[in-house]
One Martini backbone bead per residue (centre of mass of N, CA, C, O) as a GRO file, in nm:
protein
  299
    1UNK     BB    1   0.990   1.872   0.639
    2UNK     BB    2   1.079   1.579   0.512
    3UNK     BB    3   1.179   1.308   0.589
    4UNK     BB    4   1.333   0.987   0.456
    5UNK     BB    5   1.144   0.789   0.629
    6UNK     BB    6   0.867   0.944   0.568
    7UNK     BB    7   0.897   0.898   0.284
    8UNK     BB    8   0.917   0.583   0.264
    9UNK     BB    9   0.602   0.588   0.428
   10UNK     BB   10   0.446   0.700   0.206
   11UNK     BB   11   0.545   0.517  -0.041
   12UNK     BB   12   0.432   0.296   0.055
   13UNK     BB   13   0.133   0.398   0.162
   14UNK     BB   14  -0.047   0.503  -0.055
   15UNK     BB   15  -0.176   0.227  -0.170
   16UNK     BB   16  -0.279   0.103   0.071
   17UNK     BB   17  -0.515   0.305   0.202
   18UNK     BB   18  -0.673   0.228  -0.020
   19UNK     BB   19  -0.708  -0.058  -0.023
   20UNK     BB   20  -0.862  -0.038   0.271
   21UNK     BB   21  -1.118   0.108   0.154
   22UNK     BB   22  -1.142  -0.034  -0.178
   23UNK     BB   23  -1.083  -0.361  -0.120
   24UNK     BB   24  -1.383  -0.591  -0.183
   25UNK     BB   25  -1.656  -0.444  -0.280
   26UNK     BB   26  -1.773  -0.731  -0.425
   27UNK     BB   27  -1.767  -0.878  -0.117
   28UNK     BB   28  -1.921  -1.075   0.097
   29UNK     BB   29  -1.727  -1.315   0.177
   30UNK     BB   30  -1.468  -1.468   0.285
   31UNK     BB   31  -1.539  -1.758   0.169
   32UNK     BB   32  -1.528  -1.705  -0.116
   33UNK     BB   33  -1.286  -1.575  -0.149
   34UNK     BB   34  -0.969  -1.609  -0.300
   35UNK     BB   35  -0.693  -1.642  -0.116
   36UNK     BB   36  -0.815  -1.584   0.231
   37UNK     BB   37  -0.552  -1.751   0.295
   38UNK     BB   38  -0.265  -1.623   0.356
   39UNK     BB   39   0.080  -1.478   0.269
   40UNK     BB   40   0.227  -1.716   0.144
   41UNK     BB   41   0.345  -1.822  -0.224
   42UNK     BB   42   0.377  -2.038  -0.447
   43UNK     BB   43   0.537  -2.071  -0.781
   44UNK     BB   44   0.441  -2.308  -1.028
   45UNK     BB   45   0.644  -2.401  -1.285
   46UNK     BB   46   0.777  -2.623  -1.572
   47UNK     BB   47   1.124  -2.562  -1.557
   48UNK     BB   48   1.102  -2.358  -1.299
   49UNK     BB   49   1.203  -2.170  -1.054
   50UNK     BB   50   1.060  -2.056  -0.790
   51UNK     BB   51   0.812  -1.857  -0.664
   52UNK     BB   52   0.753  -1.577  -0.448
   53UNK     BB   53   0.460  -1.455  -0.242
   54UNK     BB   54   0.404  -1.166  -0.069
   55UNK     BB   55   0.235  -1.013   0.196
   56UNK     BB   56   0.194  -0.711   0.327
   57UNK     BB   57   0.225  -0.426   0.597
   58UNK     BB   58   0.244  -0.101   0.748
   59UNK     BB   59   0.434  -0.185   0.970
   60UNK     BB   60   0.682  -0.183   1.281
   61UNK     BB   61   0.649  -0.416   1.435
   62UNK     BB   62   0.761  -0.689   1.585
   63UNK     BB   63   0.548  -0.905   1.469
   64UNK     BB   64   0.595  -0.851   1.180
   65UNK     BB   65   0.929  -0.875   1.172
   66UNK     BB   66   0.898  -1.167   1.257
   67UNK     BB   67   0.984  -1.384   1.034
   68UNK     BB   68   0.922  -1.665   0.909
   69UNK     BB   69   1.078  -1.934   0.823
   70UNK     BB   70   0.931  -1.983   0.562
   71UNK     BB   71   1.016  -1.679   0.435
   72UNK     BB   72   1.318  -1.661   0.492
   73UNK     BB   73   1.353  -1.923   0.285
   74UNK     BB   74   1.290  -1.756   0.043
   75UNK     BB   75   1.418  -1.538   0.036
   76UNK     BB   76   1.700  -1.660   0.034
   77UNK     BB   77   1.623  -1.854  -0.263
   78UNK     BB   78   1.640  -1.542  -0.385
   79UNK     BB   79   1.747  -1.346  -0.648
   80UNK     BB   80   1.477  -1.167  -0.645
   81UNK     BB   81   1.344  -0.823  -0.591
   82UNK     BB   82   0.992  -0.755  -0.555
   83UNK     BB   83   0.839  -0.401  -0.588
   84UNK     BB   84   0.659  -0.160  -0.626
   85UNK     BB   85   0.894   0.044  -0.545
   86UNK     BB   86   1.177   0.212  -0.558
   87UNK     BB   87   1.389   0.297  -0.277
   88UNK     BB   88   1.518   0.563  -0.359
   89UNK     BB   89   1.614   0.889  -0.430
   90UNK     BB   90   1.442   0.968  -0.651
   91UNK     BB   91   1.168   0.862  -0.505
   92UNK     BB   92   1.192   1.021  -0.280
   93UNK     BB   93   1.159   1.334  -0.438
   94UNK     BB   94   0.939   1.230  -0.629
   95UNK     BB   95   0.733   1.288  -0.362
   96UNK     BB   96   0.805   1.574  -0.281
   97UNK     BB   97   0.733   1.691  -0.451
   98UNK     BB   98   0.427   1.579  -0.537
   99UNK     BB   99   0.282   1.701  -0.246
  100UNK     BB  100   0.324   2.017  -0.375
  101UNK     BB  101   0.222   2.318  -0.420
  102UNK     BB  102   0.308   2.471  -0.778
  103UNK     BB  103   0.075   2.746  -0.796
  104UNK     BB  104   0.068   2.995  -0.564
  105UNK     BB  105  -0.086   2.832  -0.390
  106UNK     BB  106  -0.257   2.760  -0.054
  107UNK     BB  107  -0.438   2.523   0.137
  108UNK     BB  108  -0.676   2.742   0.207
  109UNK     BB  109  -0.773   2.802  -0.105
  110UNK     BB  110  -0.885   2.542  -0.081
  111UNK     BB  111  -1.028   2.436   0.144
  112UNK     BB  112  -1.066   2.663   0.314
  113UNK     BB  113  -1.109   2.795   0.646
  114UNK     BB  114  -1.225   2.577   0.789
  115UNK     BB  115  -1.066   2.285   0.679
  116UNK     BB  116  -0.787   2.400   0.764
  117UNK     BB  117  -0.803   2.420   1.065
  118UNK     BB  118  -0.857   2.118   1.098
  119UNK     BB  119  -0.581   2.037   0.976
  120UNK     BB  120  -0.413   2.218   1.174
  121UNK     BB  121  -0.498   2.048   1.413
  122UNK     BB  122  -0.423   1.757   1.356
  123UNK     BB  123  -0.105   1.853   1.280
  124UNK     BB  124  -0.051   1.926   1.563
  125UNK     BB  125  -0.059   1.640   1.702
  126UNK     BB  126   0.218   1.547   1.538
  127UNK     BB  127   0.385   1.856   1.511
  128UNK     BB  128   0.274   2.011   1.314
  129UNK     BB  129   0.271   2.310   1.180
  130UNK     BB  130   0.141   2.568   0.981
  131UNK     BB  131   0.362   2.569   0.786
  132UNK     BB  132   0.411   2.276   0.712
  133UNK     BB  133   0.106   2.274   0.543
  134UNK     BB  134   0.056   2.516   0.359
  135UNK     BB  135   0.139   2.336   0.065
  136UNK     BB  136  -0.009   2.122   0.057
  137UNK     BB  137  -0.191   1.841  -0.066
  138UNK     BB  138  -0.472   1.702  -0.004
  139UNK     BB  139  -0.360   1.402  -0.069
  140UNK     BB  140  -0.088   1.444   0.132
  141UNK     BB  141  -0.196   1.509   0.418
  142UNK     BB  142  -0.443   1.269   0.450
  143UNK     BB  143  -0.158   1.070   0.447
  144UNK     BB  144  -0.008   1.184   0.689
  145UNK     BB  145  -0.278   1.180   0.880
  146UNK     BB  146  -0.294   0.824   0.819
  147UNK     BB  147  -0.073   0.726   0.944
  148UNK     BB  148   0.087   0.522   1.155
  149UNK     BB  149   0.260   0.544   1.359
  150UNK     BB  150   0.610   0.523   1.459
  151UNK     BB  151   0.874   0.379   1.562
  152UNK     BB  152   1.115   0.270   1.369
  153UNK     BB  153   1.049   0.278   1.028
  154UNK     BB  154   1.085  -0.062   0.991
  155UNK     BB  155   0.933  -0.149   0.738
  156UNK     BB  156   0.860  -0.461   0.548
  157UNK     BB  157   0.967  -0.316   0.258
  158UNK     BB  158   1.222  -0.175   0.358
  159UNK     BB  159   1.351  -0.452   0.494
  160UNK     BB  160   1.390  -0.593   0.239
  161UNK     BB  161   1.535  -0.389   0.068
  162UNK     BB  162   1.778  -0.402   0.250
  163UNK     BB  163   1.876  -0.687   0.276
  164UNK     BB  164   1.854  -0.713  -0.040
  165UNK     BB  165   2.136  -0.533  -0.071
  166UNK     BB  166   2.320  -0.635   0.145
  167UNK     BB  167   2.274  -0.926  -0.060
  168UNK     BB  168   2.297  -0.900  -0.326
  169UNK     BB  169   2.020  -0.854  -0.470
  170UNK     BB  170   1.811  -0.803  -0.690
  171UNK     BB  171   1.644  -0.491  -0.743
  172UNK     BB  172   1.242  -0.420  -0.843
  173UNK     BB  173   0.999  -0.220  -0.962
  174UNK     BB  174   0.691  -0.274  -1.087
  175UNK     BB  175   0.636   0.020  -1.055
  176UNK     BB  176   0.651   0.361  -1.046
  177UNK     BB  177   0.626   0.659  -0.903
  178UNK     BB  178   0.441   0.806  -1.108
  179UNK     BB  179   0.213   0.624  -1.120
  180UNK     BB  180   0.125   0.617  -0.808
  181UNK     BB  181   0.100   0.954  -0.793
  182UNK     BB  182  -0.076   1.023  -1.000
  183UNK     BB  183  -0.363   0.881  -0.866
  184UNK     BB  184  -0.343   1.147  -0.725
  185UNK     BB  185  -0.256   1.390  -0.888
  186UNK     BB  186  -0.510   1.295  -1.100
  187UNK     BB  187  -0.712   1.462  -0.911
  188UNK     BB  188  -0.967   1.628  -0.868
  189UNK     BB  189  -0.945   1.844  -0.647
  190UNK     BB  190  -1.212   1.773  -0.494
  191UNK     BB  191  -1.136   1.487  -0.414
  192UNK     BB  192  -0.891   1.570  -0.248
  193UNK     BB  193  -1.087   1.673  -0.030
  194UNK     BB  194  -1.265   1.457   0.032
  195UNK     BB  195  -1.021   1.262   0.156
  196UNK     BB  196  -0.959   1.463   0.354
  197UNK     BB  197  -1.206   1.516   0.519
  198UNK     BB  198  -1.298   1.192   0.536
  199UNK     BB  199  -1.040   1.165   0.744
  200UNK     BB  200  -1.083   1.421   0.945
  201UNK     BB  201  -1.366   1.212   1.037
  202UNK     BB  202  -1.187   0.943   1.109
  203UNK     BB  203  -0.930   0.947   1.331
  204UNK     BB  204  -1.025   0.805   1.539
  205UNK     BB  205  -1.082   0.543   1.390
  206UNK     BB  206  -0.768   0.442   1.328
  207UNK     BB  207  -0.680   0.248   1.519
  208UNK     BB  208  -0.849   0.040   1.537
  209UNK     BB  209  -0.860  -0.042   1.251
  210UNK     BB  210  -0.527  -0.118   1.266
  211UNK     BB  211  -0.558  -0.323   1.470
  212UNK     BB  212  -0.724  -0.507   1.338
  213UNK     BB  213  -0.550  -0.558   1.059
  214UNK     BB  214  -0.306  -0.665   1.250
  215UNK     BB  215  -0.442  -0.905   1.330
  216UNK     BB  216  -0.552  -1.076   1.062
  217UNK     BB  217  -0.272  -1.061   0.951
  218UNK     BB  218  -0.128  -1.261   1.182
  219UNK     BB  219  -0.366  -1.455   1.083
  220UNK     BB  220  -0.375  -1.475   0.789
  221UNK     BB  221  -0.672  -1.281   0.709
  222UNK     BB  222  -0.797  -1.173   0.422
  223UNK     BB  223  -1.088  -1.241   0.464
  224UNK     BB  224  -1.133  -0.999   0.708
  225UNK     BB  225  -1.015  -0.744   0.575
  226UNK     BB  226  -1.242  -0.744   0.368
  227UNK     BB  227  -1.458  -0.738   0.642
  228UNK     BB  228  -1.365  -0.461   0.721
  229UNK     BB  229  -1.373  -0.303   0.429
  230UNK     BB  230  -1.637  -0.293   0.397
  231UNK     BB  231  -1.730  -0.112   0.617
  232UNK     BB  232  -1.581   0.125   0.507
  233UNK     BB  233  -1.738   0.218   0.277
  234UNK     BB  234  -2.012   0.323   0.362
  235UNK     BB  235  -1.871   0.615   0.500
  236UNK     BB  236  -1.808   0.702   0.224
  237UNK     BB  237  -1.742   0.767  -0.116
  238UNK     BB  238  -1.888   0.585  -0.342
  239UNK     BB  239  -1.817   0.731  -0.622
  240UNK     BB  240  -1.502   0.727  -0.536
  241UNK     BB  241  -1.449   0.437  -0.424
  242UNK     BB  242  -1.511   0.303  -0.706
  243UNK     BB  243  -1.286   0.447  -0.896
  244UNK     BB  244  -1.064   0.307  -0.690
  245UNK     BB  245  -1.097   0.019  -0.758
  246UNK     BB  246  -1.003   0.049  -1.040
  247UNK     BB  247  -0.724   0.210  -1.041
  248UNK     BB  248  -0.584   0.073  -0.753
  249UNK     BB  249  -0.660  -0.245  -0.793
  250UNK     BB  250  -0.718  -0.350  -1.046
  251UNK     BB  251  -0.524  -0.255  -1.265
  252UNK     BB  252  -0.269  -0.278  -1.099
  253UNK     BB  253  -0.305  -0.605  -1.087
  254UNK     BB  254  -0.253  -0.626  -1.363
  255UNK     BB  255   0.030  -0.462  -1.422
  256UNK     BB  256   0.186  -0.655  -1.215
  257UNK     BB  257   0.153  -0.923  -1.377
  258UNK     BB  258   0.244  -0.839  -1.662
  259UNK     BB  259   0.546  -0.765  -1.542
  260UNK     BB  260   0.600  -1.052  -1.423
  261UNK     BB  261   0.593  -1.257  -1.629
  262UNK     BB  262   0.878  -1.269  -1.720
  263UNK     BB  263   1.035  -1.318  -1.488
  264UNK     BB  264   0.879  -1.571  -1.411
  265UNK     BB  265   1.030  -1.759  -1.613
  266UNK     BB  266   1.325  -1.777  -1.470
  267UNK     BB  267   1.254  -1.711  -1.166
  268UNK     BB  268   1.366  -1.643  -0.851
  269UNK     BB  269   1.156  -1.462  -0.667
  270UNK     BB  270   1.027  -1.181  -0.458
  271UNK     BB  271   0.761  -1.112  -0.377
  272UNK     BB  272   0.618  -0.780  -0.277
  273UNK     BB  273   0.300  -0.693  -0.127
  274UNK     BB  274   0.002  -0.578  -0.051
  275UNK     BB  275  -0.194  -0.803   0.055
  276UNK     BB  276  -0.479  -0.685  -0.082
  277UNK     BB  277  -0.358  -0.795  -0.370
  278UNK     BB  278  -0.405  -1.144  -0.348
  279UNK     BB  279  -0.710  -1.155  -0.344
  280UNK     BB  280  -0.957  -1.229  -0.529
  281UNK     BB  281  -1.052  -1.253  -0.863
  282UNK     BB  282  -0.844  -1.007  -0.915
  283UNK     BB  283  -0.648  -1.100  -0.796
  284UNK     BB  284  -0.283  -1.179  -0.859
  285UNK     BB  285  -0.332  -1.511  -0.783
  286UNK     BB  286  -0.570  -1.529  -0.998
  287UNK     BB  287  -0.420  -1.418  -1.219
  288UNK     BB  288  -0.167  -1.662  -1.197
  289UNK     BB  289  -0.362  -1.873  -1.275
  290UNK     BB  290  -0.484  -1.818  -1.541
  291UNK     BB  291  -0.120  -1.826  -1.667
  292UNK     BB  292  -0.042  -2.125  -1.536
  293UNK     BB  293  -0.005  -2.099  -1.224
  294UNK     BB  294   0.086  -2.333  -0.910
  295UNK     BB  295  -0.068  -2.231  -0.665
  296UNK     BB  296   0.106  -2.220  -0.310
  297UNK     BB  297   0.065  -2.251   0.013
  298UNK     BB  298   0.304  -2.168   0.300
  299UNK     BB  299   0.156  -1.915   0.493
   0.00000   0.00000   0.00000
């Protein structure tokens, strides 16, 4: 069973991992795509109080979670936090429900037994037992098994989360949780099976490649997460990869910046979302400028 901390490290997670592989996908170069660089944003309209955008990643690195003076300074200065979705208790039950198979079948019964096996050797390697992962779907063990280690669990989204509760600051999430479990959740079982197979065969090279990843955040270069994850496209199935460049990357970006259009009106906000939902034509950033807001990069 989950504890209440991976609930929180998955469903922070859930749309990181598809970000990381899906997009970017038809950006050439870092230097043409729009704010390929920094990770806060200031927005500002005229008579409106500024807001502010923040790239998050999904790590708990103490060099992550040393947020810059920059941050800190919007962050205090904002009396609203928008996250991708509210970490209650109800948001985190309804992340375990939607985890198991609930028609009476076992996780081998989907996967087949050679697929299995090599699922329960992976799982092993965590602590799970074959019995932990029994009941799993298959792109939430997939989710499991792709999430990097955990030191302290107090993630970029979570820290923030904590904090801006405990200032009495308005906490509301951009979308629920049932919209971003559906992403996976109305896979057909066949992409479910591809998703975690193609996980399972490239576990060894996920440290790498998080470790890359951190390393570009760092650097505050959102240009070169995008020439990352171009690598990463060619390894998978690229018309399951294209299927979800437009459902979790294009779509998401739109319905989140239509939901925060209204409040970004009355201003003092601070968003945070995953940062390579930020730059690229399609991206929140670019799509906030041609609502007529002048964005301006802060760190």
């Amino acid at each position: 069973m989950l504890t209440s901390v991976m609930l929180r490290q998955v469903i922070s997670y859930l749309l990181i991992l598809f970000s990381l592989f899906l997009l970017g996908q038809t950006q050439a170069a870092s230097a043409d795509v729009p704010f390929s660089k920094g990770l806060l944003f200031k927005l500002e309209q005229t008579g409106v109080p500024p807001s502010y955008l923040f790239g998050t990643i999904h790590s708990d690195e103490e060099r992550v979670l040393d947020f810059p003076n920059e941050v800190e300074l919007a962050f205090e200065s904002s009396n609203t936090l928008y996250v991708e979705i509210d970490m209650d208790a109800a948001n985190l039950l309804a992340a375990m429900t939607s985890m198991f198979l609930d028609d009476g079948r076992e996780l081998v019964q989907v996967l087949g037994e050679p697929l299995y096996q090599q699922a329960v050797e992976a799982a092993s390697t965590l602590g799970l037992p074959e019995v932990a992962i029994r009941h799993y779907k298959p792109w939430a063990l997939a989710m499991m098994l792709s999430m990097p280690p955990a030191k302290s669990g107090q993630f970029m989204d979570l820290v923030l989360y904590q904090r801006a509760v405990g200032a009495n600051k308005k906490v509301l999430g951009i979308e629920t949780i049932r919209e971003q479990l559906d992403l996976f959740d109305t896979l057909p079982e066949a992409e479910q099976v591809t998703f975690l197979r193609d996980t399972l065969n490239n576990l060894d090279q996920l440290p790498t490649i998080f470790q890359a990843l951190l390393e570009s955040y760092l650097k505050q270069d959102l240009g070169a997460l995008l020439v990352i994850n171009e690598q990463l496209l060619d390894e998978g199935d690229k018309q399951l990869n294209k299927k979800f460049q437009t459902l979790v990357v294009d779509d998401r970006n739109l319905r989140m910046v239509d939901r925060l259009l209204l409040p970004l009106n009355q201003g003092g906000l601070f968003i945070a979302v995953g940062a390579l939902h930020l730059p690229g034509e399609r991206g929140m950033l670019r799509l906030l400028e041609q609502q007529g807001y002048r964005v301006v990069r802060i760190y």
